[in-house]
C-alpha positions in Angstrom: 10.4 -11.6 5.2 8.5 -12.2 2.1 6.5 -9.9 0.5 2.9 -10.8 -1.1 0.9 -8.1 -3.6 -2.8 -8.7 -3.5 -4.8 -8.4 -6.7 -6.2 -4.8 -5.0 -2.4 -3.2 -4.6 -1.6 -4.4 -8.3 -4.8 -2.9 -9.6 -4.1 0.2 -7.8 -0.5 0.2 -8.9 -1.8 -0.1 -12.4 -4.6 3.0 -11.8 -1.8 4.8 -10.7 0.7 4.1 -13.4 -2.2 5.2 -16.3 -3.0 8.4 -13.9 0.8 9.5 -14.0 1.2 8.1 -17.8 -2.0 10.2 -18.8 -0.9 13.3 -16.7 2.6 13.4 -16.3 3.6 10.7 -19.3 5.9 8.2 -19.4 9.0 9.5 -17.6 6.7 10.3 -14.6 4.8 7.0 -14.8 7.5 5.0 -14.4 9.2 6.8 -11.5 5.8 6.6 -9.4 6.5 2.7 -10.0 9.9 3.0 -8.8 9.1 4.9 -5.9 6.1 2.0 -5.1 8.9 -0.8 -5.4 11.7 0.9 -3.6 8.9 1.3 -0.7 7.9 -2.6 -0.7 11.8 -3.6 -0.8 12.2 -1.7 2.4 9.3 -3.4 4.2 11.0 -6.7 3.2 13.9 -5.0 5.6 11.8 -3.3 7.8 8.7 -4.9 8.0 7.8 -2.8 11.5 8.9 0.2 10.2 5.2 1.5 9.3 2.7 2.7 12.3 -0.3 0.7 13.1 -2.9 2.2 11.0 -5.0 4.0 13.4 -8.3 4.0 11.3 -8.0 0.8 11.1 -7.9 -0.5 14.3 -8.8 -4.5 15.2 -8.5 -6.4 17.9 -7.1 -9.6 15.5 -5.6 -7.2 12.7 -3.1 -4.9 13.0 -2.8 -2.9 9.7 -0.1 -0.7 9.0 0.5 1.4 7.0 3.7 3.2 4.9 3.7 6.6 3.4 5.9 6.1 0.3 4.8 9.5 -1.7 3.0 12.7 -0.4 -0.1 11.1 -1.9 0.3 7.5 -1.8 0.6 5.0 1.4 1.3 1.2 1.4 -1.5 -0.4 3.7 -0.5 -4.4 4.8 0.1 -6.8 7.4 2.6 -8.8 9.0 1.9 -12.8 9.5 4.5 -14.6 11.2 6.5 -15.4 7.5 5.1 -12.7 5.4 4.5 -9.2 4.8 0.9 -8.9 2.6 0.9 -5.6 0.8 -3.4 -5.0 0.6 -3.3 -1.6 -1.4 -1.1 1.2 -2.2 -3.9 4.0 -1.0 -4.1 7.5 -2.1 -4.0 9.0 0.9 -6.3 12.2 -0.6 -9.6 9.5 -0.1 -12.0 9.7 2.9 -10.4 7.3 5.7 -13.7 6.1 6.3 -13.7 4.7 2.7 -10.3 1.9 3.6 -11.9 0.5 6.7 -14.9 -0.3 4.0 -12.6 -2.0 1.9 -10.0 -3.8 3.9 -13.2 -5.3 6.0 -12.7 -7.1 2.9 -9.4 -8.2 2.7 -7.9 -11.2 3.9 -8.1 -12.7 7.2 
């Protein structure tokens, strides 16, 4: 399957990257990255492989979601062609916070 990035995940991609960079620096930055990509390559294989994401629960949606790091989780959704990565959460955020921002997501 293909994978899409929405604008979202690549924003918080690059907030995660500077957070690392600032933090961490460089070496640390771009592993984080590495880690992000090695988790979206395996959703290309295993696109089932993440739960249903239980706060997110729709009758017509069925998020998922991916822990990839002990802070950070992939949340998407499988069409019939594609796999849509919607945002690389940081899992340490109130859960009530993603069901306010994937209501805005794509449909």
């Amino acid at each position: 399957m293909e994978v899409y990035i929405s604008d979202r995940a690549l924003h918080s991609m690059q907030c995660i990257y500077d957070h690392f960079y600032q933090w961490a620096g460089y070496r640390s930055a771009e592993h984080i990255l590495n880690v992000i990509e090695k988790g979206y390559k395996q959703l290309a294989l295993f696109p089932y492989m993440g739960p249903v994401e239980s706060t997110l629960q729709e009758e017509n949606k069925h998020y998922r979601s991916f822990v990839i790091h002990p802070h950070y989780k992939i949340i998407y959704v499988i069409t019939k062609d594609h796999i849509y990565i919607l945002d690389i959460w940081d899992c340490r955020q109130d859960n009530q916070r993603i069901k306010k921002i994937m209501d805005n997501s794509i449909d």
